[in-house]
HTML snippet that shows the backbone in 3Dmol.js (N, CA, C, O; Angstrom):
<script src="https://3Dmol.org/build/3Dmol-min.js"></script>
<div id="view" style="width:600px;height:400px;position:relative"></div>
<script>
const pdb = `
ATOM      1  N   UNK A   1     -12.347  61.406  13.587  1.00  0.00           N
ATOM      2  CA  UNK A   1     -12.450  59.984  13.300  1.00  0.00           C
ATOM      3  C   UNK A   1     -13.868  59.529  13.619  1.00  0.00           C
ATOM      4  O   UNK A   1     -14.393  59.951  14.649  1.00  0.00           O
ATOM      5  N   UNK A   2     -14.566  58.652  12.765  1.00  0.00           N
ATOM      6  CA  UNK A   2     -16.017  58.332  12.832  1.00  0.00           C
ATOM      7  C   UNK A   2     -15.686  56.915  12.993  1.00  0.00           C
ATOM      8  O   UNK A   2     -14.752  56.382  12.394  1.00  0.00           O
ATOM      9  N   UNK A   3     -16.331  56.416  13.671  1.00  0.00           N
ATOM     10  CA  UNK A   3     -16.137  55.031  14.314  1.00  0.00           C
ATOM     11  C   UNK A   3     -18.106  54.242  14.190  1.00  0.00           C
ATOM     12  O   UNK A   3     -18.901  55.130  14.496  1.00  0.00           O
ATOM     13  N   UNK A   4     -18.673  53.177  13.908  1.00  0.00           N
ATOM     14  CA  UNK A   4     -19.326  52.727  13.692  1.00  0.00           C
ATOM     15  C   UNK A   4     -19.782  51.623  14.716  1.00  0.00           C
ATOM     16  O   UNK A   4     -19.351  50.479  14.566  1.00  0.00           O
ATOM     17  N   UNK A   5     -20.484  51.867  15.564  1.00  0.00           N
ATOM     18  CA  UNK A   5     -20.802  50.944  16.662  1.00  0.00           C
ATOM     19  C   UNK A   5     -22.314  49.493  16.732  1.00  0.00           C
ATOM     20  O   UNK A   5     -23.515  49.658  16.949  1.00  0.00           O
ATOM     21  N   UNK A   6     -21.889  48.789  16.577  1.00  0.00           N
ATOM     22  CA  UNK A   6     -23.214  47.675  16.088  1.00  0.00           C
ATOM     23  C   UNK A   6     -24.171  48.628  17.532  1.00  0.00           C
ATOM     24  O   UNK A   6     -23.538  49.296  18.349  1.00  0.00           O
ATOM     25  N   UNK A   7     -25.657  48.506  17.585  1.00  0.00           N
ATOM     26  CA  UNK A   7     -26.192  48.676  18.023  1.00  0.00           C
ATOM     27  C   UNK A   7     -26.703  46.831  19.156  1.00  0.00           C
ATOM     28  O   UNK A   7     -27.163  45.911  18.481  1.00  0.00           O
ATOM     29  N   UNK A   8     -26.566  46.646  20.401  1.00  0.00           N
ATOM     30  CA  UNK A   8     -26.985  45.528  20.680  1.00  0.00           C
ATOM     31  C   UNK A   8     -27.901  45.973  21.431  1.00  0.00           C
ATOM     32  O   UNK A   8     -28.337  47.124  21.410  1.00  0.00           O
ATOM     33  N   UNK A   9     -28.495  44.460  22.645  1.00  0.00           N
ATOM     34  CA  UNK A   9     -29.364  44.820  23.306  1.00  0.00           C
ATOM     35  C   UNK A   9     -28.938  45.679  24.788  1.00  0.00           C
ATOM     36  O   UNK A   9     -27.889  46.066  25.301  1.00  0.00           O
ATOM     37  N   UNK A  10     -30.077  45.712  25.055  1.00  0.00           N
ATOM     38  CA  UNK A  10     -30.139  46.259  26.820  1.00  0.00           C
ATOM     39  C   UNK A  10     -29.342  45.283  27.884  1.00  0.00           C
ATOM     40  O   UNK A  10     -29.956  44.236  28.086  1.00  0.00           O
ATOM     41  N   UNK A  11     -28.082  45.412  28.616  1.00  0.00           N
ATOM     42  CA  UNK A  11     -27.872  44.492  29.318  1.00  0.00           C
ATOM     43  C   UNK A  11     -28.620  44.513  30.548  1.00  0.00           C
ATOM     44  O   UNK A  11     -28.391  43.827  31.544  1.00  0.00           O
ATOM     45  N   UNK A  12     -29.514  45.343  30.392  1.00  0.00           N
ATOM     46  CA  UNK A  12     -30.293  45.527  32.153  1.00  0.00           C
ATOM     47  C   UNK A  12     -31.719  45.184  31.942  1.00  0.00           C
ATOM     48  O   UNK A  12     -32.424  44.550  32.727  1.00  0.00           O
ATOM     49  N   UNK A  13     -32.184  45.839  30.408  1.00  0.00           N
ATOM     50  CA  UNK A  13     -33.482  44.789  30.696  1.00  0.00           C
ATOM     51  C   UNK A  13     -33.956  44.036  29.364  1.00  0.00           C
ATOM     52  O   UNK A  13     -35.094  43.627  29.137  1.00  0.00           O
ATOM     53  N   UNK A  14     -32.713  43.933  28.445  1.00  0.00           N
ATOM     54  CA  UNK A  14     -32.822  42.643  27.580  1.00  0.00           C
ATOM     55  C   UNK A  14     -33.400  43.877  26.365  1.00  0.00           C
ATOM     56  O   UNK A  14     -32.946  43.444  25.305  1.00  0.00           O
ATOM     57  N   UNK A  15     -33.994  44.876  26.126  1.00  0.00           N
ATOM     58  CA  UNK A  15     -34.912  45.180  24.899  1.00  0.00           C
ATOM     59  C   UNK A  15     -33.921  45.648  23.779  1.00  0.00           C
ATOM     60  O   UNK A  15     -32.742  45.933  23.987  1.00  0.00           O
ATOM     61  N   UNK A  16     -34.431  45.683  22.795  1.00  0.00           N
ATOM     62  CA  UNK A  16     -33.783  45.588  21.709  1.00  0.00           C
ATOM     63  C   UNK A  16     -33.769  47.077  20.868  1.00  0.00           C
ATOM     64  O   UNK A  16     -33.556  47.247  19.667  1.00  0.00           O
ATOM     65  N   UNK A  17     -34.074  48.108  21.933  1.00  0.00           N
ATOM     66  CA  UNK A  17     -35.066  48.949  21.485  1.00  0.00           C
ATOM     67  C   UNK A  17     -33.554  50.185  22.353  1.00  0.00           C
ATOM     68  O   UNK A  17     -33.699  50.791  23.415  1.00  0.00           O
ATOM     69  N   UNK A  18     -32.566  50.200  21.668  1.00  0.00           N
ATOM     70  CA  UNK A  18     -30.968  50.641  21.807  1.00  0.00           C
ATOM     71  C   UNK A  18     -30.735  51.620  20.901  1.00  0.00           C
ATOM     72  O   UNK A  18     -30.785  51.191  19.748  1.00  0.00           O
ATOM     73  N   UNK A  19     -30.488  52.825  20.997  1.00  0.00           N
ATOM     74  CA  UNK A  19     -29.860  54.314  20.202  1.00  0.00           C
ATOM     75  C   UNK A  19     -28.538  54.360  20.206  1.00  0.00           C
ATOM     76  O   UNK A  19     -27.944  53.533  20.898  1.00  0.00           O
ATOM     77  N   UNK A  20     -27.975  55.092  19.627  1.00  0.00           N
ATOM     78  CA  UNK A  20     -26.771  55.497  19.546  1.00  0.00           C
ATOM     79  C   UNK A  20     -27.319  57.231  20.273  1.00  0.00           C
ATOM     80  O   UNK A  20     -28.338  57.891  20.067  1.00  0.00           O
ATOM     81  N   UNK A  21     -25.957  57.521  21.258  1.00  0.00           N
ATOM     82  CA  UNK A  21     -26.242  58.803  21.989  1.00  0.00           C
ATOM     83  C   UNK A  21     -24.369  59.243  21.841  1.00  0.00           C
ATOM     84  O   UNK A  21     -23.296  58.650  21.731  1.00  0.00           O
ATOM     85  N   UNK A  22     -24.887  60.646  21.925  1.00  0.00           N
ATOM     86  CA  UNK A  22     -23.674  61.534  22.190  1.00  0.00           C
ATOM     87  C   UNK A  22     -23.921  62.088  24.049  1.00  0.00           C
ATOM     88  O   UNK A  22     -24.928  62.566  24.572  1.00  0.00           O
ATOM     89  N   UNK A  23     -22.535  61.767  24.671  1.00  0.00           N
ATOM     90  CA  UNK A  23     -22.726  62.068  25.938  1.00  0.00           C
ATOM     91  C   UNK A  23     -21.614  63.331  25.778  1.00  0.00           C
ATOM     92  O   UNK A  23     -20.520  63.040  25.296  1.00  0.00           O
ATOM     93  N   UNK A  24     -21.901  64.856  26.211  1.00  0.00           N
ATOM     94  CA  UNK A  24     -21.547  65.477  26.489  1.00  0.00           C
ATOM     95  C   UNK A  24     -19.958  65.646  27.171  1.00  0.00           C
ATOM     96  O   UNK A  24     -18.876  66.126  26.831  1.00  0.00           O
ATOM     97  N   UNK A  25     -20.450  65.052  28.154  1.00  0.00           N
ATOM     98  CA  UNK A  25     -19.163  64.859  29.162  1.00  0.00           C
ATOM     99  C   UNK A  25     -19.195  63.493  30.042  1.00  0.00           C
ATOM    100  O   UNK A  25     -20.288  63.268  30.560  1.00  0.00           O
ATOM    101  N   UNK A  26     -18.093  62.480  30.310  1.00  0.00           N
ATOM    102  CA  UNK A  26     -17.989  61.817  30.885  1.00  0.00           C
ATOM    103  C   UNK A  26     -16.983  61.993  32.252  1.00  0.00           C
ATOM    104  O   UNK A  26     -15.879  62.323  31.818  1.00  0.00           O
ATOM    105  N   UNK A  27     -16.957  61.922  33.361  1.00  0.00           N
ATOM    106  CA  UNK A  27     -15.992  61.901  34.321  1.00  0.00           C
ATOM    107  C   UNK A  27     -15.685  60.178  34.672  1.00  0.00           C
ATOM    108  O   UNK A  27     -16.352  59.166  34.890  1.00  0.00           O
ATOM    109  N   UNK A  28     -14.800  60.420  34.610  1.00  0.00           N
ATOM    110  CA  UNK A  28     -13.729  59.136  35.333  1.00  0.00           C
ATOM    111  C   UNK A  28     -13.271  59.232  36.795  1.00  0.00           C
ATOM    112  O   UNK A  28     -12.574  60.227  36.590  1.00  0.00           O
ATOM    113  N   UNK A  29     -13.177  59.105  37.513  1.00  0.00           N
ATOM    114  CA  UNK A  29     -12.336  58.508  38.973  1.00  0.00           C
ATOM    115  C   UNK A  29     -11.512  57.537  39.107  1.00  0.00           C
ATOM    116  O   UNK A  29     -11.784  56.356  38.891  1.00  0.00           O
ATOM    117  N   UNK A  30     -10.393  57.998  39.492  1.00  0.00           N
ATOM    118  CA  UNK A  30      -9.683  56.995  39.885  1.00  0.00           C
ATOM    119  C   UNK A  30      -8.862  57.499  41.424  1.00  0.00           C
ATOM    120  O   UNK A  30      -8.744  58.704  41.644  1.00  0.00           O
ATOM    121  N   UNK A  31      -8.500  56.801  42.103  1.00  0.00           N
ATOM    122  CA  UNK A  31      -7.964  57.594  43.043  1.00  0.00           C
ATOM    123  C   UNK A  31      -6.742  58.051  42.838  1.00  0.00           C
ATOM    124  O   UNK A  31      -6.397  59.033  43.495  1.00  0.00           O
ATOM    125  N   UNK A  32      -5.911  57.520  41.995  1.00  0.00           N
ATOM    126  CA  UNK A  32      -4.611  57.334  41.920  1.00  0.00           C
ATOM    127  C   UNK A  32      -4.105  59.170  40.953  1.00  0.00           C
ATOM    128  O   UNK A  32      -3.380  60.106  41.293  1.00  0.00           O
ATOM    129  N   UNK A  33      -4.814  58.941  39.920  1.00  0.00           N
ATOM    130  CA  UNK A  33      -5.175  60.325  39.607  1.00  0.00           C
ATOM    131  C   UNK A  33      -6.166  61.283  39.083  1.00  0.00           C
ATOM    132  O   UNK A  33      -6.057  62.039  38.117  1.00  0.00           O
ATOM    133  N   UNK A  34      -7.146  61.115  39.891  1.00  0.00           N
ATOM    134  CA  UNK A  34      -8.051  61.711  40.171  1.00  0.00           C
ATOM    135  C   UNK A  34      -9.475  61.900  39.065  1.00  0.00           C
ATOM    136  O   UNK A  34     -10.101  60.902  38.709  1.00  0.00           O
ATOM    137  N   UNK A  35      -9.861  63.297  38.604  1.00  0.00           N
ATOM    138  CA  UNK A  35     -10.997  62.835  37.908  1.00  0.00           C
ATOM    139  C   UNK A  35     -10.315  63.095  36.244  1.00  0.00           C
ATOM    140  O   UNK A  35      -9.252  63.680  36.039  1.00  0.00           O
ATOM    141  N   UNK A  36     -11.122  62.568  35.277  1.00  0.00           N
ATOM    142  CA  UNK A  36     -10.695  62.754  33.950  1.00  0.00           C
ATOM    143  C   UNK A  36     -11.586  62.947  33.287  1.00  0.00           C
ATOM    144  O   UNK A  36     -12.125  61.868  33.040  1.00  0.00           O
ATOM    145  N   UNK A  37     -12.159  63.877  32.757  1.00  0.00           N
ATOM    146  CA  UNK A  37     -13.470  64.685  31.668  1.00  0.00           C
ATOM    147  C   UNK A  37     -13.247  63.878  30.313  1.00  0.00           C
ATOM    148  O   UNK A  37     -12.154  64.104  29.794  1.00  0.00           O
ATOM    149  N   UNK A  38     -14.109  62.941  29.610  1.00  0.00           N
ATOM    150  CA  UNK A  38     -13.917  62.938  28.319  1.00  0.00           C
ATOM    151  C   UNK A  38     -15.130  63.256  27.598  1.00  0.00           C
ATOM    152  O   UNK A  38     -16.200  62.772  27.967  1.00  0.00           O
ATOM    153  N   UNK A  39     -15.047  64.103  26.504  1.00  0.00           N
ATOM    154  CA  UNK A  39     -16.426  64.641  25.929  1.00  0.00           C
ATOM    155  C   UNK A  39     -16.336  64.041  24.660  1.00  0.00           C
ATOM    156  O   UNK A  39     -15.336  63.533  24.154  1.00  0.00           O
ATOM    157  N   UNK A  40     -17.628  64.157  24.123  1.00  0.00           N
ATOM    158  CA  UNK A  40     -18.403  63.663  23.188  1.00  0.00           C
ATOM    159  C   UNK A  40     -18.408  62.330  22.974  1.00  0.00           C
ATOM    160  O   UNK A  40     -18.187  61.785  21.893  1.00  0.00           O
ATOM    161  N   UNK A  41     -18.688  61.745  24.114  1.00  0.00           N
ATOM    162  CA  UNK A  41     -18.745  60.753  24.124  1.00  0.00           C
ATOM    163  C   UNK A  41     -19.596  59.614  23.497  1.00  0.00           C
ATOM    164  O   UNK A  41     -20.782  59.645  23.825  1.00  0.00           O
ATOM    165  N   UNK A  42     -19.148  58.422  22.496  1.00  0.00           N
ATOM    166  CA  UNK A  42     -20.226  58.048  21.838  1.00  0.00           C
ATOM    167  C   UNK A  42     -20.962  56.487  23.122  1.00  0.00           C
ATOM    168  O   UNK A  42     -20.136  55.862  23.787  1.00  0.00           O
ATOM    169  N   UNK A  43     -22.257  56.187  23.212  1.00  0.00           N
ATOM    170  CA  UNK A  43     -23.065  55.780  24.132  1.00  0.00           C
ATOM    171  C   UNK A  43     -23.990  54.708  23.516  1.00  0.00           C
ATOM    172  O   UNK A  43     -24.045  54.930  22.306  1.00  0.00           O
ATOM    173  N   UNK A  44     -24.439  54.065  23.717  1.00  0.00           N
ATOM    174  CA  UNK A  44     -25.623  53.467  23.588  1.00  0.00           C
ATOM    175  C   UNK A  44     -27.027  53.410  24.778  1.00  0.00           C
ATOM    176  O   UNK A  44     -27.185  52.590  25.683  1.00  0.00           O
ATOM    177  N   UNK A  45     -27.614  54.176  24.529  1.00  0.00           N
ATOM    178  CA  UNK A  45     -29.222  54.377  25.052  1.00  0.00           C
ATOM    179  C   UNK A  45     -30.239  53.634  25.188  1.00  0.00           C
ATOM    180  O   UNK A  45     -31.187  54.023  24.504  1.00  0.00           O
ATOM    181  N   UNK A  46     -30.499  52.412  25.997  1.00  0.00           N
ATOM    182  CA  UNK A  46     -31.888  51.858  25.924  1.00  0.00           C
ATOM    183  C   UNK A  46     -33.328  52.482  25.887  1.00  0.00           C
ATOM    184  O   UNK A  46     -33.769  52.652  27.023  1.00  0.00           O
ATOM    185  N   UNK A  47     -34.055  52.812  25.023  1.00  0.00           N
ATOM    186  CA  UNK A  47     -34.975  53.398  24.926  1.00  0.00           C
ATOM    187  C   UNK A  47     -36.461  53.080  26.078  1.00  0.00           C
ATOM    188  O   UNK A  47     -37.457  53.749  26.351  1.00  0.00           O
ATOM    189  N   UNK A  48     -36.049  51.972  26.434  1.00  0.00           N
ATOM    190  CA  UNK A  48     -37.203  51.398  27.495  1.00  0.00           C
ATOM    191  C   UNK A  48     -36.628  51.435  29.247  1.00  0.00           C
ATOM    192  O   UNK A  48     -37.489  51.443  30.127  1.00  0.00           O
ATOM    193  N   UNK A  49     -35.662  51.449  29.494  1.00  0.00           N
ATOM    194  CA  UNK A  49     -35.312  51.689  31.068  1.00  0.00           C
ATOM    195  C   UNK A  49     -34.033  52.626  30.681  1.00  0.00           C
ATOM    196  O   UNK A  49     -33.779  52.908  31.852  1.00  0.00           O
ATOM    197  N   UNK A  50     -33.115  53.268  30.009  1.00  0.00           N
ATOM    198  CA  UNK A  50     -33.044  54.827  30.266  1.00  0.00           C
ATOM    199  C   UNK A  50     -31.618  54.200  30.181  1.00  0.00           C
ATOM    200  O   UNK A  50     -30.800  54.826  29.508  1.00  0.00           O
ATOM    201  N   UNK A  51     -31.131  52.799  30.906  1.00  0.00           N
ATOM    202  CA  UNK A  51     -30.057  52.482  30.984  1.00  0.00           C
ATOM    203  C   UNK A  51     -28.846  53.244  29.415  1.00  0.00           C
ATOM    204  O   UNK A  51     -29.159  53.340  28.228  1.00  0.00           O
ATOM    205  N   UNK A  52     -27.849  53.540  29.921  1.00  0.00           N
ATOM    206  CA  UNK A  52     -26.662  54.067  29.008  1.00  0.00           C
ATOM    207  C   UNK A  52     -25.455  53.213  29.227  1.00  0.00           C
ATOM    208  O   UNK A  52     -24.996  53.079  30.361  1.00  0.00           O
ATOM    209  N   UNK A  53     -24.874  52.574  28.085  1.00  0.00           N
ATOM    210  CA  UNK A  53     -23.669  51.954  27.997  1.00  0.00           C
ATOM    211  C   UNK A  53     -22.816  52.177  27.157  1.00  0.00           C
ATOM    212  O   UNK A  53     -23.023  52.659  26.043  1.00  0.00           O
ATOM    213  N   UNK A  54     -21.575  51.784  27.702  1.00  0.00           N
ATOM    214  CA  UNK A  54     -20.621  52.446  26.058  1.00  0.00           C
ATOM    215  C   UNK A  54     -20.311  51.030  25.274  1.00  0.00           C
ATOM    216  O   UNK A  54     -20.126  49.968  25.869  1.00  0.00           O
ATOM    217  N   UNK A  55     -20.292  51.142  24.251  1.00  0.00           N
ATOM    218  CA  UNK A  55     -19.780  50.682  23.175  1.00  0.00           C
ATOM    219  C   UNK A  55     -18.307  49.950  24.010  1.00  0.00           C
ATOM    220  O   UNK A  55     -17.853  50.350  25.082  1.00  0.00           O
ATOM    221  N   UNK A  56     -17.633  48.535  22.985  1.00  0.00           N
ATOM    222  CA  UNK A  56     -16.585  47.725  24.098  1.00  0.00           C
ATOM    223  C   UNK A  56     -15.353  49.195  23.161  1.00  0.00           C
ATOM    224  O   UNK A  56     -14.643  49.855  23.919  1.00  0.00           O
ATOM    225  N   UNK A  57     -15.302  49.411  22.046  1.00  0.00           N
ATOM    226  CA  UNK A  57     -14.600  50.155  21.604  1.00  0.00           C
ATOM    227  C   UNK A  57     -14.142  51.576  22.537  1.00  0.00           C
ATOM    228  O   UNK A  57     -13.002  51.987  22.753  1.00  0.00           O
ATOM    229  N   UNK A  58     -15.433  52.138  22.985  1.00  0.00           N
ATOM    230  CA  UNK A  58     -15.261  53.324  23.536  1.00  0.00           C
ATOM    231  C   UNK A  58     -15.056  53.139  25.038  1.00  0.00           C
ATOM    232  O   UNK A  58     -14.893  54.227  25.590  1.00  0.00           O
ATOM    233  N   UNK A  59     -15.011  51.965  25.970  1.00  0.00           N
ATOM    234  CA  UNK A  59     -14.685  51.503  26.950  1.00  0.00           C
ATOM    235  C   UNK A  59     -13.178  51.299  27.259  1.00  0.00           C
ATOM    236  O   UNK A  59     -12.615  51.678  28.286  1.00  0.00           O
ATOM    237  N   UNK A  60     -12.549  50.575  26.106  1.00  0.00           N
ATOM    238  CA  UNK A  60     -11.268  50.196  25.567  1.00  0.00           C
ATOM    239  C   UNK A  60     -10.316  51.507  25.521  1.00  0.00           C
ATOM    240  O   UNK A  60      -9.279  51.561  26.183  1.00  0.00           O
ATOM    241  N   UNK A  61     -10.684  52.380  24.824  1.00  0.00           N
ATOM    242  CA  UNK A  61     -10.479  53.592  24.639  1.00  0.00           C
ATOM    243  C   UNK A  61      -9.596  54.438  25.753  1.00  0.00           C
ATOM    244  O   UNK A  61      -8.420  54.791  25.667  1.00  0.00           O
ATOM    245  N   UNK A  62     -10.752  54.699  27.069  1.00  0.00           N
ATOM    246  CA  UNK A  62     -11.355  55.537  27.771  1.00  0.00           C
ATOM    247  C   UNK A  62     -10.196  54.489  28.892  1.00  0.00           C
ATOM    248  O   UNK A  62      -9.747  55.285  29.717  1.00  0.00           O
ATOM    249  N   UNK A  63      -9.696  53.269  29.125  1.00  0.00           N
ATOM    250  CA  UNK A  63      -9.381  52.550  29.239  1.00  0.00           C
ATOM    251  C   UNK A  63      -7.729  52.730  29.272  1.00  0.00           C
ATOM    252  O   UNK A  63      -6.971  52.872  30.232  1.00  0.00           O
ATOM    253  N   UNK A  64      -7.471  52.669  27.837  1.00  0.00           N
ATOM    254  CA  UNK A  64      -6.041  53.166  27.428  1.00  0.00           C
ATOM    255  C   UNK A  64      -5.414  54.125  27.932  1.00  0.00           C
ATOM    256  O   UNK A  64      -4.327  54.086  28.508  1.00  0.00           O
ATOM    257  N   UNK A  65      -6.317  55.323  27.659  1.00  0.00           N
ATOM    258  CA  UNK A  65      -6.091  56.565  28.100  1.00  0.00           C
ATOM    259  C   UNK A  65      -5.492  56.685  29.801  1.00  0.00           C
ATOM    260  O   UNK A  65      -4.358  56.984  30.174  1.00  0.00           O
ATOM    261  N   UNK A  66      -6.339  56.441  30.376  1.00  0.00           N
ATOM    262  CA  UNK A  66      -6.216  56.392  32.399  1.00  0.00           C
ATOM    263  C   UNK A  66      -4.636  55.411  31.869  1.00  0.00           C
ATOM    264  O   UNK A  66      -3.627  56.069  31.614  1.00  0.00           O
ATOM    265  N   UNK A  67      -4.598  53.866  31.756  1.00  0.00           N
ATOM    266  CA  UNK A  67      -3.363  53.291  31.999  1.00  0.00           C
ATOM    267  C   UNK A  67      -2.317  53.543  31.193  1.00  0.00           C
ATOM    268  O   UNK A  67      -1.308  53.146  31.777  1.00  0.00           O
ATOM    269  N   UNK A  68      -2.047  54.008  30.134  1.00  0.00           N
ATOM    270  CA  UNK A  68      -1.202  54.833  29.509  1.00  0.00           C
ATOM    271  C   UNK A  68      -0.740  56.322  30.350  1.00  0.00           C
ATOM    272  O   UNK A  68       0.411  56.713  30.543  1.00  0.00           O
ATOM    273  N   UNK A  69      -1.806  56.876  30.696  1.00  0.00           N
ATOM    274  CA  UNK A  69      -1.856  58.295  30.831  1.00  0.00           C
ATOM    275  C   UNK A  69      -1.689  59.201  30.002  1.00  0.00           C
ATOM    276  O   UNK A  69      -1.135  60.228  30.394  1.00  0.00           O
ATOM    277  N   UNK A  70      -2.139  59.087  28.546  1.00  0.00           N
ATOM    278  CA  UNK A  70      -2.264  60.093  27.732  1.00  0.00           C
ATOM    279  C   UNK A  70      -2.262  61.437  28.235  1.00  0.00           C
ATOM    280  O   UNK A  70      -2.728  61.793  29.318  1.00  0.00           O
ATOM    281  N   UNK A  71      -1.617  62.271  27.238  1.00  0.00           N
ATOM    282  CA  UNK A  71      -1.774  63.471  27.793  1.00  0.00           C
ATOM    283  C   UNK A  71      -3.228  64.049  27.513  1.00  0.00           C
ATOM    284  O   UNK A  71      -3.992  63.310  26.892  1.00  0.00           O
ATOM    285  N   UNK A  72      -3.728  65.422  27.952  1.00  0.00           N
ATOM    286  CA  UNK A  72      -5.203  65.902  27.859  1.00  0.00           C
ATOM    287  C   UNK A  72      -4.578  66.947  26.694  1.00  0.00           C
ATOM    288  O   UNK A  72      -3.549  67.622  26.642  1.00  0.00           O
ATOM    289  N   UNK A  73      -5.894  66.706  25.644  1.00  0.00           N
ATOM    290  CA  UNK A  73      -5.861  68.027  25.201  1.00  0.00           C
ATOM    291  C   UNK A  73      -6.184  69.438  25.501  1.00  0.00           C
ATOM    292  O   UNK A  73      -6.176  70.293  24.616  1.00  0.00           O
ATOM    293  N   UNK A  74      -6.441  69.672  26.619  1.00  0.00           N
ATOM    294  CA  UNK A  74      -7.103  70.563  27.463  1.00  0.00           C
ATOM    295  C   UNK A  74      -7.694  70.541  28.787  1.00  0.00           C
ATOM    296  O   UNK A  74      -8.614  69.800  29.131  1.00  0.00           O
ATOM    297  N   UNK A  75      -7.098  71.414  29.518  1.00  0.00           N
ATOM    298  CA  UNK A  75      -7.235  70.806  31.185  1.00  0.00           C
ATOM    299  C   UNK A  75      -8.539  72.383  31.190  1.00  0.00           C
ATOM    300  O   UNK A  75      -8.451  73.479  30.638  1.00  0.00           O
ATOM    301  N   UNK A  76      -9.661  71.764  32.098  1.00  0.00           N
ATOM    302  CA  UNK A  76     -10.874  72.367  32.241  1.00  0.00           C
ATOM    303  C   UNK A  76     -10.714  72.400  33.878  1.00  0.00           C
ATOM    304  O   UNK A  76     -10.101  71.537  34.507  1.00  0.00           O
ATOM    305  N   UNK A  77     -11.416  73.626  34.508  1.00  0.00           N
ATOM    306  CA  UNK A  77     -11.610  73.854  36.159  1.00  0.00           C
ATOM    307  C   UNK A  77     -13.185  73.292  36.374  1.00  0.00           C
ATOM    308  O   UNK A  77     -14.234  73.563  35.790  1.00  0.00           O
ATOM    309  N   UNK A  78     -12.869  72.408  37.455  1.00  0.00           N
ATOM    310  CA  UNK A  78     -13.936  71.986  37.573  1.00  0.00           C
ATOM    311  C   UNK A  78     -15.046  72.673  38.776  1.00  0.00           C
ATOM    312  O   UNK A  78     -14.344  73.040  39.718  1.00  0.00           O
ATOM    313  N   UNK A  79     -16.076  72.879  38.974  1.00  0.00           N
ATOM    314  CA  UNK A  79     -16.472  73.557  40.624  1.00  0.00           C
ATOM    315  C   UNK A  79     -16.806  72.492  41.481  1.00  0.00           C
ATOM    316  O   UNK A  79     -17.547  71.571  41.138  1.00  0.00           O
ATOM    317  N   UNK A  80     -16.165  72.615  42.828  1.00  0.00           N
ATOM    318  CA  UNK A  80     -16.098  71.721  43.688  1.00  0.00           C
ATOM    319  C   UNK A  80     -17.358  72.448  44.977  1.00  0.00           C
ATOM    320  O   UNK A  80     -17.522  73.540  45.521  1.00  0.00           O
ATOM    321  N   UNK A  81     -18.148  70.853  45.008  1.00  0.00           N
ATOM    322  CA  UNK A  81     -19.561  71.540  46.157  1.00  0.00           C
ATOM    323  C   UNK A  81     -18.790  70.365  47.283  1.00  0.00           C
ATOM    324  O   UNK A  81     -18.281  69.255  47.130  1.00  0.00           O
ATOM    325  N   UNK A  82     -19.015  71.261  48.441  1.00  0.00           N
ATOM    326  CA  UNK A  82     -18.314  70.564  49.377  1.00  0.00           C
ATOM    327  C   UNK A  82     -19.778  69.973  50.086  1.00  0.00           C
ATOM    328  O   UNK A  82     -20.638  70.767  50.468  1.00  0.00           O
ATOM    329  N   UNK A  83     -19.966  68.344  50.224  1.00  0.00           N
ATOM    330  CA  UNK A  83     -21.563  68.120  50.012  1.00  0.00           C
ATOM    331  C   UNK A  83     -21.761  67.890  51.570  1.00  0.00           C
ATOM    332  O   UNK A  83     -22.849  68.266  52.007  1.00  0.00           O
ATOM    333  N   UNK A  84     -20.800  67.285  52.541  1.00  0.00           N
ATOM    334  CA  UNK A  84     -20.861  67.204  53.559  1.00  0.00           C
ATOM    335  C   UNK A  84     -21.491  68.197  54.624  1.00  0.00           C
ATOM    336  O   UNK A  84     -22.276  67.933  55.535  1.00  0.00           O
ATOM    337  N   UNK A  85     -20.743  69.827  54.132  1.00  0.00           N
ATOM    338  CA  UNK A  85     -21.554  71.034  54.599  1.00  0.00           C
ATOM    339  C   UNK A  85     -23.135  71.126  53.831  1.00  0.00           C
ATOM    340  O   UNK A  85     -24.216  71.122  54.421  1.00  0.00           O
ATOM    341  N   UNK A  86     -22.913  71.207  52.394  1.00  0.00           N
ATOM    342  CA  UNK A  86     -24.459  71.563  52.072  1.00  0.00           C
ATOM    343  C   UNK A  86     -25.093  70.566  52.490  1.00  0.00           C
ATOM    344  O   UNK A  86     -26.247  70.982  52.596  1.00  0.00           O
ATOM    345  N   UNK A  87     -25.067  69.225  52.879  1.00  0.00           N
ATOM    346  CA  UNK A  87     -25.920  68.473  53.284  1.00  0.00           C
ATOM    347  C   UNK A  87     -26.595  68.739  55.050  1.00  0.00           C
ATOM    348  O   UNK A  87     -27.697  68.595  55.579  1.00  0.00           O
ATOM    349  N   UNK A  88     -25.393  69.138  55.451  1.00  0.00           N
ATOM    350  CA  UNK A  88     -25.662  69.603  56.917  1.00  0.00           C
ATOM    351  C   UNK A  88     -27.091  70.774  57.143  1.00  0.00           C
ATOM    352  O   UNK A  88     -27.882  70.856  58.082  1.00  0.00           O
ATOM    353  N   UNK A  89     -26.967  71.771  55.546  1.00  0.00           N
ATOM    354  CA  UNK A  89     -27.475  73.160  56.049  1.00  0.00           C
ATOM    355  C   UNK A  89     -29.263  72.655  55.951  1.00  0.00           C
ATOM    356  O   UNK A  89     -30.147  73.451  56.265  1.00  0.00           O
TER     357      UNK A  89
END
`;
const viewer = $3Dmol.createViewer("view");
viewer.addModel(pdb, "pdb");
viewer.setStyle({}, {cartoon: {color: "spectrum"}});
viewer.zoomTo();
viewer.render();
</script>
């Protein structure tokens, strides 16, 4: 499904100067159940402070999914750095 996203401005520093981006992978948190991977994610890119936002469509989405609880099409292992120790060493 191809979905068509208006391009707007920067909400962080106003420029008008906004891409359309593919994000690889997104993680979610929630505590309730935990993390949720969604890939290919479609983005919008400010070209002048770096800032990345999603689209209200792909927010909505991403949204549904967690309060519904859709099922995954594929459960991925994630590697866990335990940061408390590596931060210690």
């Amino acid at each position: 499904m191809s979905v068509e996203f208006r391009v707007r401005k920067c909400g962080s520093c106003g420029s008008d100067r906004v891409r359309i981006v593919s994000l690889p992978q997104v993680i979610r948190r929630r505590a309730d159940i935990g993390a949720l991977v969604f890939g290919d994610v479609p983005a919008q890119e400010c070209l002048d402070c770096g800032e990345r936002f999603f689209p209200s469509e792909v927010a909505r989405a991403m949204d549904k999914v967690i309060r519904e609880r859709v099922a995954a099409t594929r459960t991925i292992e994630l590697p866990f750095f335990p940061m408390r120790e590596l931060a210690a060493t």
